[in-house]
N, C-alpha and C positions, 0 to 999 in steps of 0.2 A: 446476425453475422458476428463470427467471434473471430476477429484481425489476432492472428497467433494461434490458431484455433487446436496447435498439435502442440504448443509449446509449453513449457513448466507452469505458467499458472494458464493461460487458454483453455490445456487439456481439463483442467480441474473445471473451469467452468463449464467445460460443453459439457461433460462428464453430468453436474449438477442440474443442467438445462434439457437435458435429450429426454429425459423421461416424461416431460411436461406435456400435457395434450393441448394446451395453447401456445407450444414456440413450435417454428417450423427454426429448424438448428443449421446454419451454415458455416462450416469450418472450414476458415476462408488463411492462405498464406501463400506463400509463391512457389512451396513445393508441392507439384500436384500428389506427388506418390504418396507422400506424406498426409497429407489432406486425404486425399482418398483414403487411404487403408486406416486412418482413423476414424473417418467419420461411416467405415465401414463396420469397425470395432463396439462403435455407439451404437450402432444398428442391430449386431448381434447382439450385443447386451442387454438392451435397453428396447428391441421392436421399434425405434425412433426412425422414423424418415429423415435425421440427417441427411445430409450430402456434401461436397467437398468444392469451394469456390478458388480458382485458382487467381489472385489478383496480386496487383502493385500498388501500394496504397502511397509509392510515390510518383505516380505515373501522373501526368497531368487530366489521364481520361477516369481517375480515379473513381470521382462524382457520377459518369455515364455507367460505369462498371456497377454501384449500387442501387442504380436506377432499375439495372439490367437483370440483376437478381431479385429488385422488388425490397430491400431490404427495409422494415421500419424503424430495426435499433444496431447499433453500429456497438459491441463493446472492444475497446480498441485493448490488448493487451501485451503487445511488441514493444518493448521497453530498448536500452533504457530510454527514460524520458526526459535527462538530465541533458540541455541542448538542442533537444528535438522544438519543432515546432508544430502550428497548429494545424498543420495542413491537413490532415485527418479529417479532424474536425470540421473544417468548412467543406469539405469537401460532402459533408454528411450531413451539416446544413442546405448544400445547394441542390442536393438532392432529399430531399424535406426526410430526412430520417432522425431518428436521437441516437444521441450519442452517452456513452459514457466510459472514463478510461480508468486504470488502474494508477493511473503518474503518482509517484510520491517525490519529484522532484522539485525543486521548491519554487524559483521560477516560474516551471509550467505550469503547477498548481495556483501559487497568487495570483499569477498576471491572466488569466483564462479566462476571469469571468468578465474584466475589462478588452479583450481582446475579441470575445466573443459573442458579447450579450445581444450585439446588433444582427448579428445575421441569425442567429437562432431566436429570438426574438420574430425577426420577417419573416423567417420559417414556419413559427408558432411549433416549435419542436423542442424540446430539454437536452441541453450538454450539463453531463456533472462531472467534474474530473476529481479525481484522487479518491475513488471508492474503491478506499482499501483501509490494509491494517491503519496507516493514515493519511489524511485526517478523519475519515470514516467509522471505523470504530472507536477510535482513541476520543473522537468529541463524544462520542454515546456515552463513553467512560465517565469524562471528565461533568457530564452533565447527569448523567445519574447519580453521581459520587457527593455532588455541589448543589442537589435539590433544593431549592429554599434556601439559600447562602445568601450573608447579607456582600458577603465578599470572601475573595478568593485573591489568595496570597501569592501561591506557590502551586506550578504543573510539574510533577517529575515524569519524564517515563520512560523504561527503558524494554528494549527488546531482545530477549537472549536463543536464537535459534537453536536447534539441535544440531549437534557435530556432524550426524550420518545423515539429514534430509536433505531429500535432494536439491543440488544446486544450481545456479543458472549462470552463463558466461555476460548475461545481459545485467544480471542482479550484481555481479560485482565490478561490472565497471561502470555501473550508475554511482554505488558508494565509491571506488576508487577514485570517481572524477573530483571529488574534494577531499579528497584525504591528503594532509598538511595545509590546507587552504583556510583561510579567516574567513568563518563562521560567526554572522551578523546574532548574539542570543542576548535577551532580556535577564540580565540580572542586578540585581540592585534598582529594580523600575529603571533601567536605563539600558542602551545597546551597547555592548561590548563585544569584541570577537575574540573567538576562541577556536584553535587550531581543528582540523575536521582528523578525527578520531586518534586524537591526545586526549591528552587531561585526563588520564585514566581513572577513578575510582570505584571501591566499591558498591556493590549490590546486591542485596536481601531479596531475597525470593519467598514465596510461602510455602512451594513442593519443589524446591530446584538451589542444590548446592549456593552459596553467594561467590558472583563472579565480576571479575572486572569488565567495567562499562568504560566506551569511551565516545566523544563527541558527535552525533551525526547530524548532517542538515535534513532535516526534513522542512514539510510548509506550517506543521504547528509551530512551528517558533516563530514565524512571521504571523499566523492567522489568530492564536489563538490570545495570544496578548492584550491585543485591541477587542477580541470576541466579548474573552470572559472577563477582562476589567482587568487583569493580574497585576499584583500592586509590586510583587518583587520579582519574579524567576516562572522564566517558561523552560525545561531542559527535555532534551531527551538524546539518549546515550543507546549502545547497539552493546551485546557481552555477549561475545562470544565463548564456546562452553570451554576450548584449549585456551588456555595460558598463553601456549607457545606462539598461535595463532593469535591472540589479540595483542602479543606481544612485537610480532612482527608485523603489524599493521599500524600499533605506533611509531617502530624505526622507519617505515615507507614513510610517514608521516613530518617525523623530521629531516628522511632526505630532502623530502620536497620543500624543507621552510627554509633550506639551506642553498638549495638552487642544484643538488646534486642529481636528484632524479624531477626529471620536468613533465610527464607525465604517468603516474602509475597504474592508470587506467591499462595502458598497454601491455601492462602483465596479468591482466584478468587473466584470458586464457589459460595463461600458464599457471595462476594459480590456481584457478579451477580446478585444473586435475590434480596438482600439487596436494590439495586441499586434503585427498583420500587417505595420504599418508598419516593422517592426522584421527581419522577415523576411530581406530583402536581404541585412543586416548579420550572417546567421548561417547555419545550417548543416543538415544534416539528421544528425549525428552527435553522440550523444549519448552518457553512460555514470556510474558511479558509483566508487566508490570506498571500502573498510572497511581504516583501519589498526588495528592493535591493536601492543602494545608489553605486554610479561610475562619472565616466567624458564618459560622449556623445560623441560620432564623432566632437564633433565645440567645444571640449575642456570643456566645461560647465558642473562644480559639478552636478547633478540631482539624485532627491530623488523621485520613482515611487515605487504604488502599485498596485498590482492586488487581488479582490474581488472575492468572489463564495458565495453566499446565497443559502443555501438548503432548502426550506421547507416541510411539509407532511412529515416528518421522511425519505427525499428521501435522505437523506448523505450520506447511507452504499451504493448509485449506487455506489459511483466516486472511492471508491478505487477497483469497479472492470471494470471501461472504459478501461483501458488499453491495459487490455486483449484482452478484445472485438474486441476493433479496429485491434489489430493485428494477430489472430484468425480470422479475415475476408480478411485481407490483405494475410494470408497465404491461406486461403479457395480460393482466387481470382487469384495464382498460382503468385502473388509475388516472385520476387526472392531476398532471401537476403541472406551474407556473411553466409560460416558456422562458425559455432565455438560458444564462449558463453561467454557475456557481462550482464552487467549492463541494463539496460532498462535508459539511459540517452540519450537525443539526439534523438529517434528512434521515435516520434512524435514531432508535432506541435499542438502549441494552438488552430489551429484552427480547427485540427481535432477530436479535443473534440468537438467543439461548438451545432453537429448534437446532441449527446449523451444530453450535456447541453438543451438545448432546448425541448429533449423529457419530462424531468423531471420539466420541469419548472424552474427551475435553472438561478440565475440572476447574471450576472458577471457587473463588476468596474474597469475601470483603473483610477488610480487618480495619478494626477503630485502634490508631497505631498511640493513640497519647491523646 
């Protein structure tokens, strides 16, 4: 069952899932029309026995509802998840299913797998949360880049969407909800806070103009510190491709540090559509970007980066690869630990590379100094 299953990243996944001859595909949300006539879409396309689950995954009979469909993996993809709680989740445990979510909210990400380990554990069933762009692929990044490292200095990483891909009203009031808010980041081996999407600077690309980045919370800055030893600086920054746009996401920023606007989540919406006008001025190629900076296995300082170029508005795939790959790995009777982590470590880079390749997608490693 894919929770979202018609929406901006859901459709992608079900999309990736429906051809498979070992998933039976349920694309499950509270609009039945919607549901339906998509998972009617999957059907034409695809000859998939989709079908279309109509549920509330906040209703209390939640748990009986996935019994009721039989479900074995629950990917939860209705965001945001900035706030939200785990009720999904257990609800997915008590009905002995796995689970796993797209959260890139940092809270629900850290605190998940202390929150959850015991019931998914009794269960004997796997929660993974944040199998997404991060911390899902960005640990793949960070750990293929850092092979045989006696140590690791410095995580950069930023993410720079495409102007004209499509956008979700869920996806911008997850980052809204800390924009101008103090941002817990490692730098100088110590915690400091830093304004959530200030601090603008820039950034180097290897197929994509340099554009200004500015501060985002994700759960790499709390996971990855402690993970890979980082002796000075975990960061990661969002760059957007307008100017105009990342320039008015810093002034929302400092109204909010000033006390003048108290929540700017609530002009998602309105930015959302706003956003189109903006279109013209930008692009349909998108990409990211993970520096690290450490000592090599032979002692030697080394400063590496790894590249991802999106083009054709294909950017909103990669924060749902994750899933995929591991929704097939479960489909393929995998066996993995019970209980419920982080999505850190649980792929390789190069098990991306099939997913990359479908979209056209062109990746860079570069030895930077």
């Amino acid at each position: 069952m894919v929770l979202g299953g018609y929406g901006n990243f859901g459709a992608r996944i079900c999309r990736a899932l429906a051809a498979d001859p070992s998933i039976t595909l349920l694309v499950a949300g509270r609009d039945e029309r919607r549901a339906s006539a998509f998972a009617g879409e999957l059907n034409h396309a695809h000859g998939a026995g989709a079908s279309a689950a109509v549920v509330d995954c906040q209703s209390p009979d939640f748990s009986q509802a996935l019994r009721e469909h039989r479900v074995e993996l629950l990917i939860h993809t209705a965001g945001p998840f900035q706030g939200q709680d785990y009720a999904v989740a257990r609800a997915c445990a008590e009905a002995g299913a796995h689970y796993i979510d797209l959260a890139d909210g940092r809270r629900f990400v850290c605190d998940f797998a202390s929150a959850m380990l015991g019931p998914f554990v009794a269960a004997n069933r796997v929660a993974i949360t944040g199998a997404s762009t991060v911390p899902a692929l960005s640990s793949a990044v960070v750990e293929f880049l850092t092979r045989g490292w006696q140590r690791v200095d410095s995580i950069d990483i930023c993410i720079a969407p495409a102007q004209t891909a499509p956008r979700g009203v869920a996806t911008l009031e997850a980052v809204l909800s800390y924009c101008g808010v103090p941002i817990p980041v490692w730098r100088g081996g110590r915690w400091q806070d830093r304004a959530g999407w200030a601090d603008l600077q820039r950034v180097q690309f290897a197929r994509l103009r340099p554009r200004l980045g500015a501060v985002c919370d994700i759960p790499d800055l709390e996971l990855f510190p402690a993970h890979y030893r980082v002796q000075d600086r975990v960061e990661f920054r969002a760059a957007l491709e307008v100017g105009l746009s990342q320039c008015a996401f810093a002034v929302l920023a400092w109204l909010r540090q000033r006390g003048v606007l108290k929540n700017p989540a609530s002009l998602a919406r309105l930015l959302n559509a706003g956003a189109k006008v903006f279109d013209p001025l930008g692009s349909a190629l998108g990409g990211m970007v993970v520096r690290v900076v450490g000592v090599n296995a032979d002692g030697v300082l080394v400063k590496r980066a790894w590249h991802i170029a999106a083009d054709n508005d294909h950017g909103p795939e990669i924060p749902c690869m994750a899933a995929i790959l591991l929704a097939r790995r479960l489909a393929a009777g995998e066996r993995m630990e019970s209980g419920a982590r982080a999505c850190v470590g649980l792929h390789k880079l190069e098990d991306f590379t099939p997913e990359f390749a479908k979209w056209g997608m062109v990746t860079d490693v570069v030895e930077e100094g």
